[in-house]
N, C-alpha and C positions, 0 to 999 in steps of 0.2 A: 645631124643624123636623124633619119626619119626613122619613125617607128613601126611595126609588122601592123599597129590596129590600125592607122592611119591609113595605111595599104588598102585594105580591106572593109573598114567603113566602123569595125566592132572590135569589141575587145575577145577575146577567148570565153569559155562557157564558165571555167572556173578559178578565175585571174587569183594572182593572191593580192588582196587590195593595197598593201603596201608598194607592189609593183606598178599594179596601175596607176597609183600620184604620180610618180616618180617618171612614168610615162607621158602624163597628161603634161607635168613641168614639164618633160623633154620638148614636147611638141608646141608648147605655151612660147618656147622661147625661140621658134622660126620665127623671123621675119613675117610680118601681114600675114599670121593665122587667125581668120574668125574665130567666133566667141563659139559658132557651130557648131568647129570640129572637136571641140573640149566635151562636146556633147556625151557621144559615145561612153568616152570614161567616167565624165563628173557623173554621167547615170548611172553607171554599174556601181560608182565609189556610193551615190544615194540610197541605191539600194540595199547595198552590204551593209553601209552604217549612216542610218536615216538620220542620228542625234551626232556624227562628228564624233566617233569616238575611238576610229580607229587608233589600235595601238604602235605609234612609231608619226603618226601625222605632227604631235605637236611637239615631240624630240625634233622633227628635222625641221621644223621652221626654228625652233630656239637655238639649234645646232647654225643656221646661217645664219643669223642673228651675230650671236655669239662671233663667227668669223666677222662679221663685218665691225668688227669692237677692235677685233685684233688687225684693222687693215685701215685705222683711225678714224671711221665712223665713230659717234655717238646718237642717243635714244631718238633728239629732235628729228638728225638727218636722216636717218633710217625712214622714220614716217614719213617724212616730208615728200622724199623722193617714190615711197609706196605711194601718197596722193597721184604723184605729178605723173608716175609712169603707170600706174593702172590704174585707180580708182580712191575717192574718198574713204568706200565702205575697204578697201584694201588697206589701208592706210587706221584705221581703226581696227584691221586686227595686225596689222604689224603694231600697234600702239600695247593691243591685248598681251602678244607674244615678249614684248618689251617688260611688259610688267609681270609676266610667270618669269621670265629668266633673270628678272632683278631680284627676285624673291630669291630665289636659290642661289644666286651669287652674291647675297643681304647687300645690297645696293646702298642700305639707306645707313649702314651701319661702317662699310670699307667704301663707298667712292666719293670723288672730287666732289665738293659743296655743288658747282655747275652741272654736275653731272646727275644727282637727284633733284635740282630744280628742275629739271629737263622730265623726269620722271614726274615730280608731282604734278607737272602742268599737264600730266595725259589724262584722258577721262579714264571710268573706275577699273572698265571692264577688264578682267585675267582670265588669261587665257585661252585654248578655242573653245572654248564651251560657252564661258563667258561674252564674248566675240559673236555669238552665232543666236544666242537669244535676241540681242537686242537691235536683229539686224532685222527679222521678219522676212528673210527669203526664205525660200524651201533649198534642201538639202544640195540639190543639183547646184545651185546657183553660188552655193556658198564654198562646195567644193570646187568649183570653178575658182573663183576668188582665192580659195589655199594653191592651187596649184597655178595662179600669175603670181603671186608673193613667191611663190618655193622658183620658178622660172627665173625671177628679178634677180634678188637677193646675191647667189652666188657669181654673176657675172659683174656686178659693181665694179667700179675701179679704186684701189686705195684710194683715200687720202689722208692730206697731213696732220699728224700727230697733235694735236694739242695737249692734248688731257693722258694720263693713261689709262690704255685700258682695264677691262677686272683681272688680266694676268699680271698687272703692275701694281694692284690696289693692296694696301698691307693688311692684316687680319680684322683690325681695327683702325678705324680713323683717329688721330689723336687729338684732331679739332673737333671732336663730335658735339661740341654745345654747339646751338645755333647763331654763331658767330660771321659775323660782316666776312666776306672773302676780298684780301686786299685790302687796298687804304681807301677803299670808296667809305664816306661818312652815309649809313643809310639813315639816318634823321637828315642830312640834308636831301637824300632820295625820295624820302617820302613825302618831305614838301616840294618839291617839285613834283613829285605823281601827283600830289591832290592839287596843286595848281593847276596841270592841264586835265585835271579830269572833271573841275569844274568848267575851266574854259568849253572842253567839249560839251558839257552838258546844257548850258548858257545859251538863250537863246537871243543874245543881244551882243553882235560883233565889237562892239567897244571892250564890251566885260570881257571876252573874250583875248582880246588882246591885251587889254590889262595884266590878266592872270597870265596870260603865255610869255608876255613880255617877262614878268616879275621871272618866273621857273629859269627864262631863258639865263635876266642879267644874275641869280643865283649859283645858278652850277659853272656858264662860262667863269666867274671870278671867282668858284669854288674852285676849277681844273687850274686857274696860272695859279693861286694860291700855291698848291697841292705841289705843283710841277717845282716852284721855288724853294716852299720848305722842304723838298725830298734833296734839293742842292746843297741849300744850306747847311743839312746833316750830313753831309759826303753820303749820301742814298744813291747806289748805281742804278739811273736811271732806266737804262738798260735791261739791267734784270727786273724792272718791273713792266717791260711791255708785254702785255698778253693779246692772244688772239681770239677772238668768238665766232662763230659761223649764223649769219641771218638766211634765210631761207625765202627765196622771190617768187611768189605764185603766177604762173601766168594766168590772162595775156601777158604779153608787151613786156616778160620779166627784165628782158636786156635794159630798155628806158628804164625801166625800175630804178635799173641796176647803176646808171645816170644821174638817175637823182639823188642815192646813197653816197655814192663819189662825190658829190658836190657838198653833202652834208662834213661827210670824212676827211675831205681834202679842208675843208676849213674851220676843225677842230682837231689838226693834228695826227691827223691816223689816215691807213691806207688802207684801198678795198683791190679785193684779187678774185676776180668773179669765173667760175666755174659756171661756164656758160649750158654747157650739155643739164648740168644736174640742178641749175637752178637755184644754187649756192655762193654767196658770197663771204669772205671769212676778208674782217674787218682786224687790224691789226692797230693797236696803240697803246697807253695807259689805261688805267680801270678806269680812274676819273673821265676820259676823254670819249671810249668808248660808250660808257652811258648816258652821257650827252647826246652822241651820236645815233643810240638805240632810241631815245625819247624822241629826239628832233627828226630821225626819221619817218620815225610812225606817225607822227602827227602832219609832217609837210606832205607822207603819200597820201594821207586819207584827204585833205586839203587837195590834193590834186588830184584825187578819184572824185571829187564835189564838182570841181572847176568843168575835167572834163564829161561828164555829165549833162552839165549845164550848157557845155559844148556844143554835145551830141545834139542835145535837142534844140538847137539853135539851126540844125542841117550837118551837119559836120560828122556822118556815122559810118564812115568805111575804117576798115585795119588801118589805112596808110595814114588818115588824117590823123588816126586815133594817137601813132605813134609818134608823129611828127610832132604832135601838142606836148606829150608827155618826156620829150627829147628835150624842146624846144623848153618847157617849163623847167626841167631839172637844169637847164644851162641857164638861163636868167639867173634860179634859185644860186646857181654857185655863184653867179655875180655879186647877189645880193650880200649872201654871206659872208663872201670875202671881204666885202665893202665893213661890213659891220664888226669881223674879225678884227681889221684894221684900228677899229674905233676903239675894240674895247681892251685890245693891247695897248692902243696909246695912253687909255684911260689908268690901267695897272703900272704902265710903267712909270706915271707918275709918283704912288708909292716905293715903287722898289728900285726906281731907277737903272742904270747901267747892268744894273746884273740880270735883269729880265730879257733882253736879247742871247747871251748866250746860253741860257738859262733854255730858252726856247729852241734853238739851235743843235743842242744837246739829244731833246727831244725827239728832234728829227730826225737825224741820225741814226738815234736806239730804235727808232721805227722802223727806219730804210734797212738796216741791219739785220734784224729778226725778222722782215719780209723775205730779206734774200736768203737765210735760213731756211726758212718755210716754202719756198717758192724758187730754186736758183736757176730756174731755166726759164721766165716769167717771159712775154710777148705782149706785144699791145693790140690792141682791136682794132681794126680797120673800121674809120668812119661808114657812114651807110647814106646813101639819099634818102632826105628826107620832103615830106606832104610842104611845098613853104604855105598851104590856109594853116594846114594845121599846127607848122611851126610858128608863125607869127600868134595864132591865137593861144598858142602855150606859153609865149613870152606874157601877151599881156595879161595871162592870169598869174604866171609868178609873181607881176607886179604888186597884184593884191593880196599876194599868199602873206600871212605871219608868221612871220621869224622867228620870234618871241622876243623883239627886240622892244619893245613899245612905243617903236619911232615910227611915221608913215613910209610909205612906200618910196624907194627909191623915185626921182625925176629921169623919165623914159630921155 
């Protein structure tokens, strides 16, 4: 629906400024509107209230907010997608807006343990006041910015339910000490985090693999540990699968999303990638998924190095870009699967016969709570890929570390 100011080029002589956001979203959310035609209103909204103060502005961003909690959104994905679909500095006061409406629904005191990590990992600022100091635009510009957030927000599309939201959270949390969530051991977490985060800081590739090797054979033989003694106690494996959502920035999110798959499919867990929003919601045990989440990050930044190195080799168009990073995440799942294989046969030596179905089990309660989560799920259709830049994505997988300590597969 277009609107009368739009027609006409202005807004009326004596708008009521509430009306004009409300207008400005309207028109924010056609199809290829310049940043322009926001002009007209974000002016008039500047001038009425130079400091962002109007009364009802930062109720109706908390008020979309708010719905998008009730339609299984959580704090991360809200931001993530404010980056992805309009701006950084959007995405920072959707983070703002996150932290006044945790405040008044005490966030920190009624929601899931996941759900205020997600909070405390946002920077300080609350609210739009807060939001609009530390941005150093002038007023026009920043009401622009309210009014692509206020456009976005209410056409999202569900999605699935992980957590519930603050209409499901009870008065008080009963777990409120700051207590481990799940059977994840975080003393074994934390040495694995300071493993790879000397490795990353190490400027001696041996040392490096050393350290990522050790992280790597610590938690792989912490998760089959974990995964047996939950058998051996009659622990419904099942009801321990959970699901998390990682967030892929673009470029080239989909290869991203590639090489996550390859991580997840050989530690047990399954990725269901939400291609529009740039979301992938990673499904298995706690143990498994945090292997998953370390070994991610460290093998994409590893392959943001590689292809780099790439580029400057000749290699700088989109297609090559993507073919590398396709091509590398499909080596990597080779790798790891190779290495999978190694360090089951190594476990099943302790535990013998019961570690196969033990394993089996596993999978299952994954496949199960996917189709829960997902029961209409489709597969992706392959894509043509760059073959310079797929071949030279292979041979830098080759040299990627695994954290296995061992050398590189024999091409």
């Amino acid at each position: 629906m277009r609107t009368p100011w739009r027609t006409v080029g202005r807004p009326p002589a004596d708008p009521d400024p509430l009306e004009l956001l409300r207008a400005a979203a309207v028109l924010a959310r056609e199809p290829g509107v310049p940043a322009e035609e926001l002009d007209p209103l974000t002016g008039a909204l500047a001038r009425s209230h130079p400091d962002l103060d109007l009364p009802g502005a930062e109720p109706a961003l908390a008020e979309a907010v708010a719905a998008l909690y009730e339609r299984g959104w959580q704090p991360a994905d809200v931001v993530h997608i404010a980056h992805r679909r309009v701006s950084r500095r959007a995405a920072a006061l959707v983070a703002a807006v996150v932290l006044a409406q945790a405040r008044v629904s005490r966030a920190a005191a009624r929601a899931p343990r996941g759900w205020v990590d997600q909070l405390d990992a946002l920077p300080p600022a609350v609210g739009l006041a807060g939001w609009w100091a530390g941005t150093g635009v002038d007023p026009a510009t920043a009401w622009r910015d309210v009014a692509r957030v206020l456009a976005l927000l209410p056409v999202l599309p569900p999605l699935q339910r992980l957590v519930p939201g603050p209409a499901g959270w009870p008065p008080q949390r009963r777990d409120d000490a700051p207590t481990p969530a799940g059977p994840v051991d975080e003393k074994v977490l934390g040495r694995v985090r300071a493993l790879l985060a000397k490795a990353e800081r190490t400027e001696f590739p041996e040392e490096a693999d050393a350290l990522t090797g050790k992280a790597q054979e610590l938690m792989s033989r912490y998760a089959i540990d974990s995964a047996v003694l939950a058998d051996q106690q009659a622990t419904d494996l099942g009801a321990g699968v959970v699901a998390r959502r990682l967030h892929l920035a673009d470029p080239y999110a989909s290869a991203k999303a590639g090489l996550l798959h390859a991580v997840a499919a050989a530690n047990g867990c399954q990725v269901v990638l939400l291609r529009d929003l740039g979301i992938a919601t990673v499904v298995g045990l706690p143990v498994d998924l945090e292997l998953v989440d370390l070994l991610f990050t460290s093998l994409l930044l590893q392959a943001t190095r590689a292809l780099a190195d790439a580029t400057r080799a000749g290699g700088g168009t989109a297609v090559f870009k993507r073919g590398f990073l396709l091509a590398y995440a499909a080596r990597v799942g080779e790798r790891l699967a190779a290495a999978g294989e190694r360090a089951t046969a190594e476990a099943a030596g302790q535990h013998g016969g019961a570690l196969v179905p033990v394993l089996a089990r596993r999978d299952a309660a994954v496949q199960e709570r996917v189709g829960d989560l997902f029961p209409r799920l489709r597969r992706g259709r392959a894509r043509t890929v760059d073959p310079e830049g797929w071949w030279a994505g292979r041979r830098a997988a080759d040299s990627a570390d695994l954290g296995s300590g061992r050398s590189p597969l024999p091409r």
